[in-house]
Structures are given as C-alpha cells and as structure tokens.
N, C-alpha and C positions, 0 to 999 in steps of 0.2 A: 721589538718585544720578542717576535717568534724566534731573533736569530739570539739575543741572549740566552732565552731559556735551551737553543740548544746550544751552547757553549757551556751555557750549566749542568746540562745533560753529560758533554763531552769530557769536561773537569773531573766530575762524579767517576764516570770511568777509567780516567787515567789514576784516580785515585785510587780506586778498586782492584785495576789490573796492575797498578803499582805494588800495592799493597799484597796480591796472590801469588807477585813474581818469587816469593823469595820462600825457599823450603820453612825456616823454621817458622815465617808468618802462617803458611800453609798447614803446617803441624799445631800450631794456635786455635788456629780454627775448628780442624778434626777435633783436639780436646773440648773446644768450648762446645762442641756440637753435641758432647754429653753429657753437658749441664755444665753452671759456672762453677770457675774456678777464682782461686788467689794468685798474684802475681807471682808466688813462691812455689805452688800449684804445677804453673804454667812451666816453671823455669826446670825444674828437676827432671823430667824425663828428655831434655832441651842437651840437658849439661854446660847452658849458657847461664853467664851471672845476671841479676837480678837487673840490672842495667840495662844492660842488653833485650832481656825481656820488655821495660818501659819500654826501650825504645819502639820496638817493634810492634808495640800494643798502638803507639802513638799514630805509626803509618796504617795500624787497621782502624783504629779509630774515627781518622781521618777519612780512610775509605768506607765508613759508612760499616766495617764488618762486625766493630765490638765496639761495647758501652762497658765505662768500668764507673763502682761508685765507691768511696773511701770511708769505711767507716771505723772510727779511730787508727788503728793502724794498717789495715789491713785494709788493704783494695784489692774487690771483687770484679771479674769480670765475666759479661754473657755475651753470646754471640748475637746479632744483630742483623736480620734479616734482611734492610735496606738495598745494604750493598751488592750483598749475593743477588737477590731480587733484581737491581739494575744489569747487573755480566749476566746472570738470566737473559732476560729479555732481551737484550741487544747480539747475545748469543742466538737466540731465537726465530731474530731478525734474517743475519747471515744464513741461518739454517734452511729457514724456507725461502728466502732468495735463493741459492743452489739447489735444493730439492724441485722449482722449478723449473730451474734452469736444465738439471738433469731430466727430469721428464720432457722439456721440451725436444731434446735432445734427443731420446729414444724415440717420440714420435718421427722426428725427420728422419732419424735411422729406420725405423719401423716402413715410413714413405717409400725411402730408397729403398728397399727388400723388395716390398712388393712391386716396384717398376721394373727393379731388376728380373723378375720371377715374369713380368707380364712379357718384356723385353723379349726375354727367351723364348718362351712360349711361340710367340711371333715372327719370331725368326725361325722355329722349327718345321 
C-alpha cells in the first residue's frame, strides 16, 4: 500500500516536472497565473497555433497544473494549484535535506578551526 502510494506520489511528479520542462508550457502557466484565460487567449502571445496550445494544455493538465471547462465553444482555462503544490514540496524536501547537510558541514569546519587555533597555541 505505502510503496503504491509512493509511485503515485512519483508519477504526479514526473508529470509535473514533465509538463514545466517546456518554455511555452511555462509561459501557460505565468498567464494563467493572472486569471483564466481561453485557448485562443493562451495562443496569441505564444505565436503557436491553436493546436499546439491543446496540446500543451493536455500535458499541464495531466500534471495536475491546469483545469480547463468548455463551454459552447469556447474552452476556458485556470491554473491549478495541485501540481505546483506537489514540485513545491518535494522541492522543499531537497531543500532542507541540503541546508542541513550544509550546516552540518560548517559545524565540522567550525570543529577543525578551533583544534587548529588550540593546536597552535600548544605548540607556542
């Protein structure tokens, strides 16, 4: 059960960091980030065709970054906080694993200082 859910966990990710890898999906997002937009919206500052846009909606979709709803002609999209939310935290994760890895680090350097400073002292 615990190693499903983290494969679920791991999926969601690759879907996420699949979906951020690419500028115009990137560019997607910064727009949707100030309020939704339409597919056609989306496409014009892009200079990509409308196509191109689906598709790209498709892979944020998928990761969890945008929800889009169709109404008559016109499909609207908003960004979706899920996604971002998962590369958050997992970004998160890395982060304060190294932060204290690096403080551990300074302390042992900080150690060595002062043996070396007793060291000397000792020998004078």
């Amino acid at each position: 059960m615990v190693k499903q859910m983290l494969n679920q966990n791991a999926q969601q990710l690759d879907h996420v960091f699949r979906a951020l890898a690419d500028a115009n999906r990137r560019a997607i997002i910064d727009q949707l980030s100030r309020g939704p937009a339409s597919v056609s919206e989306l496409a014009r500052p892009l200079g990509v065709t409308l196509a191109a846009v689906v598709q790209h909606l498709q892979v944020l979709e998928q990761g969890g970054l945008v929800r889009s709803e169709k109404v008559g002609r016109v499909r609207t999209c908003h960004i979706e906080s899920s996604g971002l939310d998962a590369a958050r935290d997992w970004l998160g994760e890395r982060r304060a694993l190294w932060e204290r890895r690096l403080d551990r680090l300074g302390e042992v350097l900080a150690e060595q200082k002062q043996e070396k400073v007793k060291k000397r002292k000792r020998d004078e």
